[in-house]
N, C-alpha and C positions, 0 to 999 in steps of 0.2 A: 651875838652875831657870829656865826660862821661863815669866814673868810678863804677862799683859795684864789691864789696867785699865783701863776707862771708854773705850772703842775704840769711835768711831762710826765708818762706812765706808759707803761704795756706787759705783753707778755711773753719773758725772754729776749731775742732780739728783734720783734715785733712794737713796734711803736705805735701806741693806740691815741693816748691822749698828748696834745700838743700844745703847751703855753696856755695850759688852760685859764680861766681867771673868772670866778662870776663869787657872786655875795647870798646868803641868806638870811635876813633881817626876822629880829624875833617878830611872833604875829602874824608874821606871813606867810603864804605859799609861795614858792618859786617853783615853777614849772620849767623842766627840761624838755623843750622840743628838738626831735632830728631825723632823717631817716634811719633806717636800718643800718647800724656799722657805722654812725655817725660818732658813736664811745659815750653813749648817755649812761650804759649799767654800767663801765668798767671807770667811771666817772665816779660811782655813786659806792662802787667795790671800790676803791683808789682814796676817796675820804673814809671808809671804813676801816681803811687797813689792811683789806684783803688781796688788793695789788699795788703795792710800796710804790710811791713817790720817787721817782730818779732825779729830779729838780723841782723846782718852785716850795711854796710851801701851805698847810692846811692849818688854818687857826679859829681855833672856840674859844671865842672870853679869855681872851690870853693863852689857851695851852695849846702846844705847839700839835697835835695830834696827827701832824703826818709821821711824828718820831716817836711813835707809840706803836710796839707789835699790839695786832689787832683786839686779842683777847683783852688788854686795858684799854681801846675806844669808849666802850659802852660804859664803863665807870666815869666818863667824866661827859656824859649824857648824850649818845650818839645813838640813835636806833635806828634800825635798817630791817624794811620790808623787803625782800629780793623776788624776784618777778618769779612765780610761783610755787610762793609761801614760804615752802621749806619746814613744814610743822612734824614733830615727833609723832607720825603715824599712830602709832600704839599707845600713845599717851591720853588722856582721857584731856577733856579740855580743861579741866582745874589745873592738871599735871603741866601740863603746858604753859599754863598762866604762873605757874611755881615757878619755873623757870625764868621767865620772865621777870618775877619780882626777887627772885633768887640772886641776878647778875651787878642790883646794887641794891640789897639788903631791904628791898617791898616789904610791907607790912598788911595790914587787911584789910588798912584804911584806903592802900594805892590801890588792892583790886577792888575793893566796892568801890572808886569811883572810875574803875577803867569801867565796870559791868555796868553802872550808870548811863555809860555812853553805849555800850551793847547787853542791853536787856536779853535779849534774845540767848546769850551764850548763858546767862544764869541759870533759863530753865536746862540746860548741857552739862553743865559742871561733869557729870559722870557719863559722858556718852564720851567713847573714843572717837577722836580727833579725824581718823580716815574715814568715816563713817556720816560726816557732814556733808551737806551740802557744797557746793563749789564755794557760794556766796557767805555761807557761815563759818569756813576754813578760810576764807578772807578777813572777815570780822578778827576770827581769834589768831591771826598771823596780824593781823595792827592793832589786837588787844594785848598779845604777848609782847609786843614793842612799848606799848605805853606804859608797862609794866616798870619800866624802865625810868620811867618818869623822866622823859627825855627834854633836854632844851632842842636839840636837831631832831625831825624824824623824817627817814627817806623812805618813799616808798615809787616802788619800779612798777606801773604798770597795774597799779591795784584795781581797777574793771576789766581786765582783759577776760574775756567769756564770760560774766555775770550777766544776768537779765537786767533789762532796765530799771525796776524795782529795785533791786540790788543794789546795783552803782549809784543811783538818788540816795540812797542810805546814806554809803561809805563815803560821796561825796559831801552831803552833807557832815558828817561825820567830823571829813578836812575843816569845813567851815567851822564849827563849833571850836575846834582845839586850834585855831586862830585866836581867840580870845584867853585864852591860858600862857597865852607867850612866849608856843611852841614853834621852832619855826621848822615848816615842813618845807621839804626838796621833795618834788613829783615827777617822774617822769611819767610824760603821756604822747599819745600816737593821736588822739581824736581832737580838732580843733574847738568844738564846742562844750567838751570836759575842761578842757585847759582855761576855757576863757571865763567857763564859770562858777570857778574854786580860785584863780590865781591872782597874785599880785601883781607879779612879773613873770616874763616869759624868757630867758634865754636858748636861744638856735644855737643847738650845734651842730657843726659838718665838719665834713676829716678831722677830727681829732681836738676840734676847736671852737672855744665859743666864739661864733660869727657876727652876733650880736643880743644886748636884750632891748628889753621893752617891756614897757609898763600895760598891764592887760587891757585896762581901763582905757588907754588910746588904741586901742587895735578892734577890731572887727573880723570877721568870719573870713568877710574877702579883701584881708589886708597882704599885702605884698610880701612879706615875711612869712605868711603859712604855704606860698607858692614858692618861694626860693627854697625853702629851709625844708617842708614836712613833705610838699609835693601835693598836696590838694588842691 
């Protein structure tokens, strides 16, 4: 279980995240809803390591991982999708996925069973990576995370411009590595993505989680997607 508590953060003298506090239970999805500027990515950069903790604290299975410079995160199983991709252009999609299994010592038994879950990139191995589709540079930006063979995995916004074919995939996708005992952090913008991949929902606004909720109690036109996301 990945735990954050009392987590303040920003950048410089910018204070983004405030007292923050929410859980990610293995198994599940926890979905970040908020508006725009509400600090869902600088949330999700803030447990990566990529903007340092000023107070509270971030804990995996015991290790303290807000007090870890970023480049040791992903060793003790933390992977992070960032809202769009961020993949090695010029790298071919194997080369990519190397990487990936390269950051905690993957073997070929981690990527045949990441390529299990995306068929699709096996027939790629050799096509460069820029040269993809929107939806299949999505695939191999949460192929090269699970490389990783992650107990956390974050991902910021992973349908944003896919077709709807697309997003049925990659959400289905989420559902499947629920049963592996991974537990994923989502942020999402759409109320009926959220409600039908997640476990729980946490709302946050200014800097804060406002509250959560269990998805399973919530509906489309529940009171919380009007306060918190604005639909």
């Amino acid at each position: 279980m990945l735990r954050v508590e009392g987590v303040t953060a920003g950048y410089g003298p910018i204070t983004v995240l405030r007292d923050v506090g929410f859980e990610a239970r293995a198994g599940e999805v926890t979905a970040i809803m908020g508006r725009n500027g509400a600090g869902k990515s600088t949330l999700l950069k803030c447990v990566m390591g990529l903007v340092p903790a000023t107070a509270g604290t971030i804990v995996l299975d015991g290790i303290e991982v807000h007090r870890l410079p970023a480049h040791r995160v992903p060793h003790h199983g933390v992977a992070y999708v960032p809202q769009g991709r961020r993949l090695f252009g010029p790298l071919t999609v194997a080369e990519n996925l190397s990487v990936g299994l390269y950051a905690r010592d993957g073997g070929p038994e981690v990527r045949a069973a990441v390529l299990e879950l995306f068929p699709r990139l096996r027939e790629r191995l050799g096509q460069v990576s820029s040269t993809l589709s929107g939806g299949e540079q999505q695939m191999l930006a949460i192929a090269r995370a699970l490389c990783l063979e992650p107990k956390v995995l974050m991902l910021d916004e992973p349908t944003e411009g896919l077709q709807p074919s697309m997003i049925r995939l990659i959400q289905d996708t989420v559902l499947r590595l629920k049963d592996t005992g991974v537990a994923t952090i989502l942020v999402e913008q759409r109320v009926d993505a959220a409600l039908r991949v997640a476990d729980a929902i946490a709302f946050m606004a200014n800097g804060r989680i406002a509250e959560t909720a269990r998805a399973a109690d919530l509906t489309p036109e529940a009171r919380q997607f009007a306060d918190h996301v604005g639909v």
